[in-house]
ChimeraX commands (.cxc) that place a marker at each C-alpha (Angstrom):
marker #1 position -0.20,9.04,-12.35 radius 0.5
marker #1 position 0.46,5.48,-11.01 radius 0.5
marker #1 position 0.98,4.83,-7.45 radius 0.5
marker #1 position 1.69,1.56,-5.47 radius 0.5
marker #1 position 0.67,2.01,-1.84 radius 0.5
marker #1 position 2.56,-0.14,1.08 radius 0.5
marker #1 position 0.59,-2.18,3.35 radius 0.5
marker #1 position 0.67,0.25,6.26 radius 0.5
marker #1 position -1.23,2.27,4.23 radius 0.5
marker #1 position -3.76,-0.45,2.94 radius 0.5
marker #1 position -3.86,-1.38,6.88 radius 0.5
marker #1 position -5.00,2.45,7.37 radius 0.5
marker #1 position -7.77,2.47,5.01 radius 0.5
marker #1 position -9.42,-0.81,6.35 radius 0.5
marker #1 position -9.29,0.03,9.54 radius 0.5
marker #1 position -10.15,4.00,9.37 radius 0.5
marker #1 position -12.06,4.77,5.67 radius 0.5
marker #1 position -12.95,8.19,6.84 radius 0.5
marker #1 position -9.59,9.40,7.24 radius 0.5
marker #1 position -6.87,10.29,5.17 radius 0.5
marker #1 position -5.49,6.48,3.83 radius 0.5
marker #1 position -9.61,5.55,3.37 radius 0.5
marker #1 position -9.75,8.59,0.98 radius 0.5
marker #1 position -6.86,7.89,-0.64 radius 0.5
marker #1 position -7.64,4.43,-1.73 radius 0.5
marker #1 position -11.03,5.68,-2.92 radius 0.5
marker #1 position -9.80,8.50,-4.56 radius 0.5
marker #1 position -7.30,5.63,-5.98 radius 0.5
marker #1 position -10.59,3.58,-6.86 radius 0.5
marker #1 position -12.72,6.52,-8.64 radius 0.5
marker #1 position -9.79,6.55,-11.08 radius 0.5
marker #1 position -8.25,9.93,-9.57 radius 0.5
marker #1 position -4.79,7.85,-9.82 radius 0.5
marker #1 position -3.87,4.58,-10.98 radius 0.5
marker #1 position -3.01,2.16,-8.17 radius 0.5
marker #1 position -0.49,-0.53,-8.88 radius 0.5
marker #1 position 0.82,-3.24,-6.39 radius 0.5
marker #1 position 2.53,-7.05,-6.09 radius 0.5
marker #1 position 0.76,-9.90,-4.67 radius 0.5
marker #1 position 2.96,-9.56,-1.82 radius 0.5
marker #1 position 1.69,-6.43,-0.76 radius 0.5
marker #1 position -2.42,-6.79,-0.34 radius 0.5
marker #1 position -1.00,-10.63,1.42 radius 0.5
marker #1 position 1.28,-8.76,4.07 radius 0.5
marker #1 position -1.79,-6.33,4.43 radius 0.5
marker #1 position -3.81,-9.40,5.15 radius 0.5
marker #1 position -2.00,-11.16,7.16 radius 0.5
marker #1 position -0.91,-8.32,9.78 radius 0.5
marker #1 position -4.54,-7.62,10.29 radius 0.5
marker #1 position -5.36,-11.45,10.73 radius 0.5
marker #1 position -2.66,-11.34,13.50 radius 0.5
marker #1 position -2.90,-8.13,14.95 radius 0.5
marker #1 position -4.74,-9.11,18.27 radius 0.5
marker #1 position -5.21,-5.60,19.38 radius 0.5
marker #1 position -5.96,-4.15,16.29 radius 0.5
marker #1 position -9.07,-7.06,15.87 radius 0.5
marker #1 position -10.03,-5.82,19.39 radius 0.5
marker #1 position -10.34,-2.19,19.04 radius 0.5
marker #1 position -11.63,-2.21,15.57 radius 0.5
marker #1 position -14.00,-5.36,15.74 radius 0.5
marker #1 position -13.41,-6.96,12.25 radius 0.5
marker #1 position -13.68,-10.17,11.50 radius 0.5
marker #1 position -11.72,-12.89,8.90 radius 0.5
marker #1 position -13.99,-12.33,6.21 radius 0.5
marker #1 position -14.12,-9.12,6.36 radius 0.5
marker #1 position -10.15,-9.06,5.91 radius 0.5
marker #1 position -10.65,-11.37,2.85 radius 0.5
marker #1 position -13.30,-9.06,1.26 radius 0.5
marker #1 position -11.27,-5.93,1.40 radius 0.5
marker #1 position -8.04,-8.09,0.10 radius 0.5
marker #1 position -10.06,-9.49,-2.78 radius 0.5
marker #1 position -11.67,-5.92,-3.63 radius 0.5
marker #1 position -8.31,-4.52,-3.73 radius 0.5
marker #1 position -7.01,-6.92,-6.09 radius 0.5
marker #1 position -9.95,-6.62,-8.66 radius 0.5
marker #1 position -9.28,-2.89,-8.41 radius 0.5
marker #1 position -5.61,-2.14,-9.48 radius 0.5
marker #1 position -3.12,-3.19,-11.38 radius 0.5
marker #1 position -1.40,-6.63,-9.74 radius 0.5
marker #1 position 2.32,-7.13,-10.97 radius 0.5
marker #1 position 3.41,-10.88,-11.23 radius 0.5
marker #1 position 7.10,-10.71,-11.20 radius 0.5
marker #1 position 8.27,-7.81,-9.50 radius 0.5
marker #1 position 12.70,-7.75,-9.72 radius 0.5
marker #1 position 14.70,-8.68,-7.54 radius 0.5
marker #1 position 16.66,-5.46,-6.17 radius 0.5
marker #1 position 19.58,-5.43,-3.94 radius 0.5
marker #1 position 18.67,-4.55,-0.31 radius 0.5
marker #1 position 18.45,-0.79,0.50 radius 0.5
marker #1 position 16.16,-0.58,2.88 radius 0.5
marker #1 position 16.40,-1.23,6.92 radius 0.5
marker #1 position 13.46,-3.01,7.43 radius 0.5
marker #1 position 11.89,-6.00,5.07 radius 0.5
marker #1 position 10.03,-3.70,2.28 radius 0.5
marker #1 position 12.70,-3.88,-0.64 radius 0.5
marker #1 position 9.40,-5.74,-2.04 radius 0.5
marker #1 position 7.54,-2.69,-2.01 radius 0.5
marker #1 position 10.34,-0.74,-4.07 radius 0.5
marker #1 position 10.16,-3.94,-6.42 radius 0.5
marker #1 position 6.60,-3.66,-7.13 radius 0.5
marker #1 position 6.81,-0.37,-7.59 radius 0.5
marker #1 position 8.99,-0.88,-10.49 radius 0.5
marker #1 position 7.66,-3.50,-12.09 radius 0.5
marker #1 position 4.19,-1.14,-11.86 radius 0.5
marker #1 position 5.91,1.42,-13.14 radius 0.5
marker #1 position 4.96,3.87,-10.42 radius 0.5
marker #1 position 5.02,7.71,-10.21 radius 0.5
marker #1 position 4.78,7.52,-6.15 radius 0.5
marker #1 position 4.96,4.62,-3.50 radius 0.5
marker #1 position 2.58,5.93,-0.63 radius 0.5
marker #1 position 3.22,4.83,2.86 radius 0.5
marker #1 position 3.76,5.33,6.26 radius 0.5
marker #1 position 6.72,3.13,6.85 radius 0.5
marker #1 position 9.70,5.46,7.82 radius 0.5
marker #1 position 12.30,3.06,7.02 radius 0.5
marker #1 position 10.52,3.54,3.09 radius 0.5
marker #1 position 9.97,7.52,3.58 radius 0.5
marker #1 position 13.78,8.28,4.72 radius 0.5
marker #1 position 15.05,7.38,1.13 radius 0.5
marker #1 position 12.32,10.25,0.01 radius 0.5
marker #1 position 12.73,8.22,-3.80 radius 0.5
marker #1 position 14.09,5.26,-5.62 radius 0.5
marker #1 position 15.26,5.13,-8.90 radius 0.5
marker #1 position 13.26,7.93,-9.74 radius 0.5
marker #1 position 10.10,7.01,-8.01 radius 0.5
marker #1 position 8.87,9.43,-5.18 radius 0.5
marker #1 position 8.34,8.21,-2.13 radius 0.5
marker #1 position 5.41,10.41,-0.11 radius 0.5
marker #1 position 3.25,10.11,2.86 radius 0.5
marker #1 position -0.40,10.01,2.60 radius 0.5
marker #1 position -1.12,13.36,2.94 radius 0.5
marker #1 position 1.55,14.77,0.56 radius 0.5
marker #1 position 0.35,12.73,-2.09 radius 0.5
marker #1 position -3.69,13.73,-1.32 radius 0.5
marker #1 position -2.43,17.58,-1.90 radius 0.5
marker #1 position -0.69,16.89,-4.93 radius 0.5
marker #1 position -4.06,15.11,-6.03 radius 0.5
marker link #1:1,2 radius 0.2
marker link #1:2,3 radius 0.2
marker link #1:3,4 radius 0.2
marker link #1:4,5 radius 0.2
marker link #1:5,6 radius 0.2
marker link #1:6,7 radius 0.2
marker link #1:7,8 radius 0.2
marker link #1:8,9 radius 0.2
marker link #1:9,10 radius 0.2
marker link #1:10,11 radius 0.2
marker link #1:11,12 radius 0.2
marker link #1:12,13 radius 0.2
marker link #1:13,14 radius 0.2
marker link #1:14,15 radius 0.2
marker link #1:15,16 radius 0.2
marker link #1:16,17 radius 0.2
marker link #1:17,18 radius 0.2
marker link #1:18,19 radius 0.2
marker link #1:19,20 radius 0.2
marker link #1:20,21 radius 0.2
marker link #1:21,22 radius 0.2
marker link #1:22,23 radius 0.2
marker link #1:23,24 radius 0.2
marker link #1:24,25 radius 0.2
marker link #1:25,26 radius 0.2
marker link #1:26,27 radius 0.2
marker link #1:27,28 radius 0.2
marker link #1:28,29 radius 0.2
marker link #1:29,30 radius 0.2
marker link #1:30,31 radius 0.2
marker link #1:31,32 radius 0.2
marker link #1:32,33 radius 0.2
marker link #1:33,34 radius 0.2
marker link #1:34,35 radius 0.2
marker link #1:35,36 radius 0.2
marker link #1:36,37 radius 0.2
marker link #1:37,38 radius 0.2
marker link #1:38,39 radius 0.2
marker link #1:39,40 radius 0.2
marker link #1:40,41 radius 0.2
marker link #1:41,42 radius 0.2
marker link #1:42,43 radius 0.2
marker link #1:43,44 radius 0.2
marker link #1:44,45 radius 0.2
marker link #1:45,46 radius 0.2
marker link #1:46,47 radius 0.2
marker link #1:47,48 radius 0.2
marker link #1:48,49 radius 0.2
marker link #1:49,50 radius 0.2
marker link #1:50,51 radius 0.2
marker link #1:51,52 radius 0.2
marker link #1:52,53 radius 0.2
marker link #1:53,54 radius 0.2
marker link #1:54,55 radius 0.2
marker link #1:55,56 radius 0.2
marker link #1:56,57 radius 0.2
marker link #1:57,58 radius 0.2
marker link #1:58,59 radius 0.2
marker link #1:59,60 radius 0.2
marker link #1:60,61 radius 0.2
marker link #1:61,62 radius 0.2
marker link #1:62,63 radius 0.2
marker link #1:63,64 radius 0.2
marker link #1:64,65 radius 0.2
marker link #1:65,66 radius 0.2
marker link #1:66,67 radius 0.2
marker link #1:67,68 radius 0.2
marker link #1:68,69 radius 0.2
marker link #1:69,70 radius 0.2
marker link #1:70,71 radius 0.2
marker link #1:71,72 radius 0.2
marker link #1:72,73 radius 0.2
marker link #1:73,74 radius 0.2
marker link #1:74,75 radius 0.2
marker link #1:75,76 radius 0.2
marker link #1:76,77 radius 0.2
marker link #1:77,78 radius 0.2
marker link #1:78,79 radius 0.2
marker link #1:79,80 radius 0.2
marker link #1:80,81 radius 0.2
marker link #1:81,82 radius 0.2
marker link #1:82,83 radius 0.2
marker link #1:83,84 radius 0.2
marker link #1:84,85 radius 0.2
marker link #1:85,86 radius 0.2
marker link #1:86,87 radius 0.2
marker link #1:87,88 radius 0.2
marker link #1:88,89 radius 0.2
marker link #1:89,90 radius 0.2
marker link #1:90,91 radius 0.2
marker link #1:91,92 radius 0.2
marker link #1:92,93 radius 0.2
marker link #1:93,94 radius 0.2
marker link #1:94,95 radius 0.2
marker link #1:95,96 radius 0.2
marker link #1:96,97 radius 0.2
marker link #1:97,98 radius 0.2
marker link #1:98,99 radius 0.2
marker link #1:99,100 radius 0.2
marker link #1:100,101 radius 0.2
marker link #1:101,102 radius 0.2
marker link #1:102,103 radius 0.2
marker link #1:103,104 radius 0.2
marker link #1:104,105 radius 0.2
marker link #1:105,106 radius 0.2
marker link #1:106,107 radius 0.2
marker link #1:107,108 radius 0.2
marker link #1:108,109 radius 0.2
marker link #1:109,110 radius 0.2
marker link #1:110,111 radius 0.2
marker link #1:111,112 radius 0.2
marker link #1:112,113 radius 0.2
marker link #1:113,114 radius 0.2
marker link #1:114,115 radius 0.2
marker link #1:115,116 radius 0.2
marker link #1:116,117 radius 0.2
marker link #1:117,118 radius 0.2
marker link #1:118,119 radius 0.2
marker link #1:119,120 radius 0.2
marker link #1:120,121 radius 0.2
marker link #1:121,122 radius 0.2
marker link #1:122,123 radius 0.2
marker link #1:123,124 radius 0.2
marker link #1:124,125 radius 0.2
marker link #1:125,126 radius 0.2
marker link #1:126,127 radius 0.2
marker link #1:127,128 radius 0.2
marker link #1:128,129 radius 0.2
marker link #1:129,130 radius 0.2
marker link #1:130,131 radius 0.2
marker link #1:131,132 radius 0.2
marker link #1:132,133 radius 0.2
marker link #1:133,134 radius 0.2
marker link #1:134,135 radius 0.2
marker link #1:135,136 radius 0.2
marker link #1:136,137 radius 0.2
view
């Protein structure tokens, strides 16, 4: 099974590994599930917790750290280069995230995002929350 996760969940595991978006990237990274993404998504991921004031305050991480967990993540799944471009669907900016997912040939995008979870699939591609997609593995 291949699964692109969206940065809210990427944000998650960085911030909280011991809860349920930290296991599910390391279930993702012991091979339990292939993950797939775009460079867009691990840069968005990057760059809201680079900006995220309060988020650098309660959680105490620094740049580098950021740019570890980025660079780990990319070494670690399967990057698409040229995601297509799709008509808008969805309320919010994260049409990218339903473009990666098809040029990764997902099973599942994973997220938190309710503007992603409303459409519940696209094209044939699941669209779960964290938890649903840890009980299915």
């Amino acid at each position: 099974m291949r699964a692109v996760l969206d940065s809210s969940v990427l944000i998650s595991a960085f911030l909280t590994p011991e809860k349920a978006a930290g296991r599910l990237v390391r279930a993702g990274l012991d091979d339990r599930f292939e993950l797939g993404t775009s460079g867009g998504i691990p840069a968005e991921t990057g760059r809201s917790l680079r900006r995220k004031r309060r988020l650098r305050r309660r959680y105490g991480y620094t740049d580098d750290e950021v740019t570890r967990y980025i660079q780990d993540l990319a070494a670690a799944v399967i990057v698409v280069t040229d995601p297509p471009d799709i008509k808008p669907i969805c309320r919010d900016p994260d049409d990218h995230v339903l473009a990666a997912a098809l040029a990764a040939k997902a099973d599942v995008i994973v997220t938190g995002d309710a503007d992603l979870l409303v459409l519940g699939a696209y094209q044939g591609i699941r669209i779960l929350t964290v938890r649903a997609f840890l009980e299915e593995l």
